[in-house]
N, C-alpha and C positions, 0 to 999 in steps of 0.2 A: 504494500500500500504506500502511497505515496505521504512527503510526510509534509506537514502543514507548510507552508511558505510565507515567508516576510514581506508584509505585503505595503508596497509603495509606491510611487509614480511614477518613478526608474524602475520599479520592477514592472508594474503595469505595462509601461510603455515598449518594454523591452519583450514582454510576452505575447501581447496582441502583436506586435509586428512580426512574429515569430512566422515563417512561412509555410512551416511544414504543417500537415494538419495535426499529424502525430504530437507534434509541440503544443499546437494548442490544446487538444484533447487532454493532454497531460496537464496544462495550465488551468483546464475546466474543474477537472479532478484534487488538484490541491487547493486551488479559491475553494470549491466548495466545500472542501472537508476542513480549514481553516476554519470558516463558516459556522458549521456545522458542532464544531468543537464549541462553541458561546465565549468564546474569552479574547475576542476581538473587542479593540475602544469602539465607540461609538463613530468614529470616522473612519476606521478600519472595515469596518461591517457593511458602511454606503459606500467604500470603492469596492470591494467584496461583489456586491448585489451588481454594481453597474459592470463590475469586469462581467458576471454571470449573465448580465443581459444581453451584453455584446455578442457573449460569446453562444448565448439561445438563438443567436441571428447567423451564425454561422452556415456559409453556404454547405460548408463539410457535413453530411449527417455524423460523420462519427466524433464531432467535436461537440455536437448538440446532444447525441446518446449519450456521452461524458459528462454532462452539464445534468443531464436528466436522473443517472444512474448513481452518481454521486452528491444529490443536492435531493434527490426523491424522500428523504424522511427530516429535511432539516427545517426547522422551525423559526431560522431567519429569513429564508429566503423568500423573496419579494413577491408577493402577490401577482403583479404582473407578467414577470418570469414562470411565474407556473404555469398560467394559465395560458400564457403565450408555446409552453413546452405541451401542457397538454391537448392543445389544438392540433400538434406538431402530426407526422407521421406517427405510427405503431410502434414501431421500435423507440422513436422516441417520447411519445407521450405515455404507454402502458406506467411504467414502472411511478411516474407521477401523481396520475389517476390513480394508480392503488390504493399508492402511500403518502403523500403528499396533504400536511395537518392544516397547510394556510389556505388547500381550496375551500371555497364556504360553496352552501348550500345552491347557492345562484350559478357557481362555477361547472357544477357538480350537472345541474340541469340543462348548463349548456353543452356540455358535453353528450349529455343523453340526449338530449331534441339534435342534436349531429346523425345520428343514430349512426352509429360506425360500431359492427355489432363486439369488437373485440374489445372497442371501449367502454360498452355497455357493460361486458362480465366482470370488466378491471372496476366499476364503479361499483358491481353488486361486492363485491369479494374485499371491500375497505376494511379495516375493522370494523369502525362505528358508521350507522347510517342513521339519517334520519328519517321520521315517517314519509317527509317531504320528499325526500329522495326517493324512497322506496315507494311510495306509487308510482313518482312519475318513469321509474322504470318498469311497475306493472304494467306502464299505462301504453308503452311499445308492444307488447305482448312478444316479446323475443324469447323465445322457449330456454334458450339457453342463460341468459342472462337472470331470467327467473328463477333458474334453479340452482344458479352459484347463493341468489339472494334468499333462496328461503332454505340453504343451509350453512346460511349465516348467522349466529346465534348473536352476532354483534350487530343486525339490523331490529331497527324497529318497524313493524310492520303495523299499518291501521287497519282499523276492521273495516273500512272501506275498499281497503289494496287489497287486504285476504278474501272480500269477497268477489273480485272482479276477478282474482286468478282462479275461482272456484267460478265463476259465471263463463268464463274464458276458455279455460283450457283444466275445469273441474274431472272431464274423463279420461283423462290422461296418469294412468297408475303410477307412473315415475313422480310424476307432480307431486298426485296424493299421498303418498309416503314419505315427500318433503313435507307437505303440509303436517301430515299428523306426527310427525317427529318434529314440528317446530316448541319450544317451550312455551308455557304458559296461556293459551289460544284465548281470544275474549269468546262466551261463551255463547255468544250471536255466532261465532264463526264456526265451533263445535258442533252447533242444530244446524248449519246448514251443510257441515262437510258430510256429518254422519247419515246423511240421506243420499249420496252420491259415490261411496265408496263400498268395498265388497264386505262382507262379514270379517274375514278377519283383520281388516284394516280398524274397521269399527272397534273388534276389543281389544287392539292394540294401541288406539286413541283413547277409548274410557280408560283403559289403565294408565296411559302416559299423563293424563289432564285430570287423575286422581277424583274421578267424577263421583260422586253418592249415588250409591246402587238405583234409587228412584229417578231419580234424572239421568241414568244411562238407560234405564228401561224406558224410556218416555222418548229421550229421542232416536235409538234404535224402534218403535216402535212407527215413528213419524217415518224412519227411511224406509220404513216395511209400505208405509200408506202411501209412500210414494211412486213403488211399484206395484203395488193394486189399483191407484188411480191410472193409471198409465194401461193397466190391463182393463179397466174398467172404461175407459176412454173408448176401447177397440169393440166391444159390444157393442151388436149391429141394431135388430129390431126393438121393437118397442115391449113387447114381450120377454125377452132375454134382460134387457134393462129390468123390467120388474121383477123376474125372477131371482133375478143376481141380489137384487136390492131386497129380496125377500131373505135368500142367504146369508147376507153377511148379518141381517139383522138378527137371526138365530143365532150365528156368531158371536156377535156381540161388536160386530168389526165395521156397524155402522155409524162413524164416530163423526162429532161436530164437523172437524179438519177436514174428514174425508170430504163430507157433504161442500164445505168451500171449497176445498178443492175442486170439485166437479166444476164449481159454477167461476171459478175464476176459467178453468180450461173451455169452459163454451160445452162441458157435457150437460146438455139442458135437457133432454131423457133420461138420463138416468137421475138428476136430480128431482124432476118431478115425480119418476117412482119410485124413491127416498122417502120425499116429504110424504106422498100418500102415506107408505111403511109405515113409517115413524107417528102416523097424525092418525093411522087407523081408519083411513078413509078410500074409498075406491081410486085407485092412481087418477082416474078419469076425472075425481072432482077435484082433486089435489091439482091437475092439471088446468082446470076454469080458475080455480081460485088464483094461481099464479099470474097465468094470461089477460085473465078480466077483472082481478077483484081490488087493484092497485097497489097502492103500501100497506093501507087498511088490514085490506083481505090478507097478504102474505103474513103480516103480523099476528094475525089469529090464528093462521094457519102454524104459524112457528108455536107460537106459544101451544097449540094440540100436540101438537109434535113433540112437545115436552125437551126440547133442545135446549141447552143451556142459556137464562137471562143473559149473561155478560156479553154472549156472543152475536145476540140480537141485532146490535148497531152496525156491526161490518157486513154481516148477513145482509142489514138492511139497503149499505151500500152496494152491495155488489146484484141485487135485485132491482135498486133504484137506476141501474146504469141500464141493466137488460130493458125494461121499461122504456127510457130513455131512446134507444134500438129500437126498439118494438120486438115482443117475443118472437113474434115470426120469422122478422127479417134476422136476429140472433140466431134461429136454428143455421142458418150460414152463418157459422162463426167465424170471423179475422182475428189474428193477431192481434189487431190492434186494438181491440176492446179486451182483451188480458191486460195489456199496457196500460191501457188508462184503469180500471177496475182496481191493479196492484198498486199502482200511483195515488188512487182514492183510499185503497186498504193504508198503503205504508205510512200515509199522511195521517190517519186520522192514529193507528197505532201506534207510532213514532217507533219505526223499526228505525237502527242502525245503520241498517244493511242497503235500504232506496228497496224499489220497487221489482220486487222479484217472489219467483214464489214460496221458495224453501225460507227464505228471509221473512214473508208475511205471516208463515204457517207457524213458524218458532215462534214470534211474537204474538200471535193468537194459542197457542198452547200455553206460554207463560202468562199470559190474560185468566186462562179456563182456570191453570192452576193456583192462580195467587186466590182467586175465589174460590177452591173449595178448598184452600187454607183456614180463611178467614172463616168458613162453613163449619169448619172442625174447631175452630177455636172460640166459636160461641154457644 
């Protein structure tokens, strides 16, 4: 290693003019380890920084790799200089973007909106991240990049970012085995992974996030209602629909969630031979009351149905929009009335998570359950 140099205006001047690049490369490498050491005066450390600027301008790559590779973890070096190295080529900005303590947050962003994908993994792989950073490199979707960052235990991640990479690229088992090996998970972002991964991902996550047996049974249960609804979706006629709906009620598997769930996915058959179910009335008149009897009607009809008080108001939104549609022209269900529907659910709930459905369904289960808390405790 090279060993610190005495540094002066005769020396300066004597190394910048140096013509070999190898010279300077060498001169890059002791300024900055001088540097780097903190025991320069204070006018030592500003010709320091301006020899390292010059020498970040250097036409030579390997006098700029020099500058990069020996000045990448120092904590004097000039802000502008970094950032000026981490814009540079690969070889010269990686080692920067790593390690380099003076980029701030804004630095860091412009680097990632570059989207130059090697410097995207050099930014997930820093030690410390912050939440800032760490979406906005969720916010690329660079697969790779994502998975240097969520096995980073030095990034912080917001339960926003986690659930974009779960909306994103959530079927992706490499992913989810980052995710469920990430420490600590906000528990908005547990209810929504545990419905999108396989069983044994599932109890290798309630044991990692040290879950209380009731609430791993609750939300392994939701990831269960998530592929019944899905199967349930696929049921053809109007007969099968009520049949099905007959079963699961024997079951016991005809639950509040499920029933929204139909009706945010536009299953409006199988929801109306639910409510009959559930309300004890022939599917046919459970079917006029919906269609023809307004808010009114649907609210009596809920309340037959004996479905839970608390959950009456989102029910009541997500019935008021169909309305809004008109039933009919709903049985053609679009996209985009899930979208607005979950944007009316997530707003009036205050999920975390924005408008989504696994996101909605958690925060309507910790709705159901905080009330028959309160049920037991009076």
């Amino acid at each position: 290693m090279n060993s610190p140099i005495a540094l002066s205006k005769d020396t300066v001047k004597r190394l910048l003019t140096d013509p070999s690049a190898r010279g300077r490369a060498e001169t890059a490498a002791s300024v900055a380890q001088a540097l780097s050491y903190g025991r320069l005066s204070k006018a030592e450390r500003q010709l320091a920084g301006e020899i390292l600027e010059l020498l970040a301008r250097d036409l030579e790559v390997a006098v700029r790799q020099a500058v990069a590779e020996h000045a990448k973890s120092c904590p004097f070096l000039p802000r502008n200089v970094a950032c000026r190295l981490a814009a540079d080529v690969e070889t010269v900005a990686l080692p920067v973007i790593r390690y380099s303590c003076v980029l701030t947050d804004d630095d860091l962003i412009a680097v990632i909106e570059a989207g130059v994908a090697t410097k995207l993994s050099a930014v997930a792989a820093r030690d410390e991240i912050t939440a800032r950073v760490s979406d906005a490199l969720i916010a690329t979707r660079n697969r790779s990049a994502i998975k240097v960052l969520l096995g980073n235990d030095g990034a912080w991640i917001s339960a926003a970012g986690y659930g974009r990479v779960i909306t994103d690229l959530g079927d992706e088992r490499d992913l989810q085995k980052l995710l469920v090996a990430r420490p600590m998970l906000p528990l908005s972002v547990t209810e929504r992974l545990i419905a999108v991964i396989a069983e044994d991902l599932q109890e290798e996550l309630v044991r990692r996030q040290e879950l209380p047996p009731e609430i791993a049974a609750e939300l392994i249960r939701q990831g269960s209602e998530k592929a019944l609804a899905q199967a349930v979706k696929s049921e053809g006629s109007e007969s099968q629909a009520r049949e099905l709906a007959k079963r699961l009620k024997a079951q016991d598997r005809l639950s509040p969630t499920l029933l929204l769930r139909a009706l945010c996915l536009g299953d409006l058959r199988f929801f109306e031979a639910a409510m009959g179910i559930m309300a004890g009335i022939p599917v046919a008149s459970a079917r006029t009351v919906l269609q023809d009897g307004g808010l009114d009607g649907f609210r009596r009809l809920y309340r037959k149905s004996a479905l839970p008080e608390p959950l009456l108001r989102p029910f009541m939104i997500a019935i008021e929009l169909i309305q809004e549609v008109g039933w009919d022209k709903a049985q053609i269900w679009r996209m985009q009335y899930t979208y607005v529907m979950l944007e009316r659910l997530a707003s009036e709930i205050e999920t975390s998570l924005g408008p989504d459905v696994e996101a909605v369904m958690a925060s309507v289960s910790r709705l159901l359950a905080r009330d028959q808390n309160r049920g037991r405790l009076h």
